[in-house]
N, C-alpha and C positions, 0 to 999 in steps of 0.2 A: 191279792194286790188291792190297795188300797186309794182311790184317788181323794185328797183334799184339794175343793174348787175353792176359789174364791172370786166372785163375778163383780166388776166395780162397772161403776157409772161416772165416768169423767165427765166434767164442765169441758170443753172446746178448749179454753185459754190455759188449762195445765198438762191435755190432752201428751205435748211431746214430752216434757219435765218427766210425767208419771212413767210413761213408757222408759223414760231415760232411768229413772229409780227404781221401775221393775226389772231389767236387765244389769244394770251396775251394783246395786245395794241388794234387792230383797233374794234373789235367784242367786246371787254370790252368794251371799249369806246361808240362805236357803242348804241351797249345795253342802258349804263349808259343813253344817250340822252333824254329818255325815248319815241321815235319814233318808234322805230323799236320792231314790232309786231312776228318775226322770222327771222333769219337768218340759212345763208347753207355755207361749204366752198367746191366746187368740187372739182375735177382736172379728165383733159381730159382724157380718156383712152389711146388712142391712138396717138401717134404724129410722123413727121420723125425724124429720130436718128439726134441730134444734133441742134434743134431747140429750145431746152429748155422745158422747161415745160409750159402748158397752164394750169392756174385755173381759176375758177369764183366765186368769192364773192359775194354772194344775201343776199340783206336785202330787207325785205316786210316792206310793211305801210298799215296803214288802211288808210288812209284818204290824198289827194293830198297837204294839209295844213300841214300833219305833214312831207311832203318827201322835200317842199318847206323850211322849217323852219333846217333840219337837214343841209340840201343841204348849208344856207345860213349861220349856226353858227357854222358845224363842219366839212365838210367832206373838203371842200377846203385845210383847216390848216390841215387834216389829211395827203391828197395826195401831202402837201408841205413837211411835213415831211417824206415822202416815199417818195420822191424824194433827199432829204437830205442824207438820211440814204442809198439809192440802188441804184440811179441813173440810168443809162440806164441798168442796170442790172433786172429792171422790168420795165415795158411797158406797158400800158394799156389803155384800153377804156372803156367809161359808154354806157350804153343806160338804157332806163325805160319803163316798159312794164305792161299793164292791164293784169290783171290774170283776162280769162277767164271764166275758170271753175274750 
């Protein structure tokens, strides 16, 4: 199993919009692909005052062929339209991680 993170940094003033376009549009979407075997949306507990908010969006895969294929037909045109829509008002990075255990 395969998780792809992606951890964003929200500004406070898009802080509910984001959240409302990580459940309605991206995790829909996400879904529909038919690659993604689970997803989570966190958010940090703690942070310093005025930093914004920290979440992480995970989506699991079974198999390295289907994280390749998502990666290659959907998530780019995803993270250009989250750029469109919040610009530097959300921030982020990937990384991709073997599940263990």
């Amino acid at each position: 199993m395969i998780l792809f993170n992606t951890t964003f940094n929200l500004d406070s003033s898009v802080e509910t919009e984001w959240v409302n376009w990580a459940k309605d549009v991206y995790f829909t979407n996400a879904l529909d692909s038919g690659f993604v075997v689970r997803h989570h949306l966190m958010r940090l507990r703690y942070e310093e005052e005025g930093n914004g908010s920290t979440y992480s969006l995970q989506l699991f895969f079974e198999k390295e062929a289907h994280l390749e294929k998502f990666l290659e037909n959907w998530e780019q045109k995803a993270m250009d339209k989250l750029a469109k829509r919040f610009g530097t008002d959300a921030v982020y990075f990937q990384t991709m991680l073997d599940v263990v255990i």
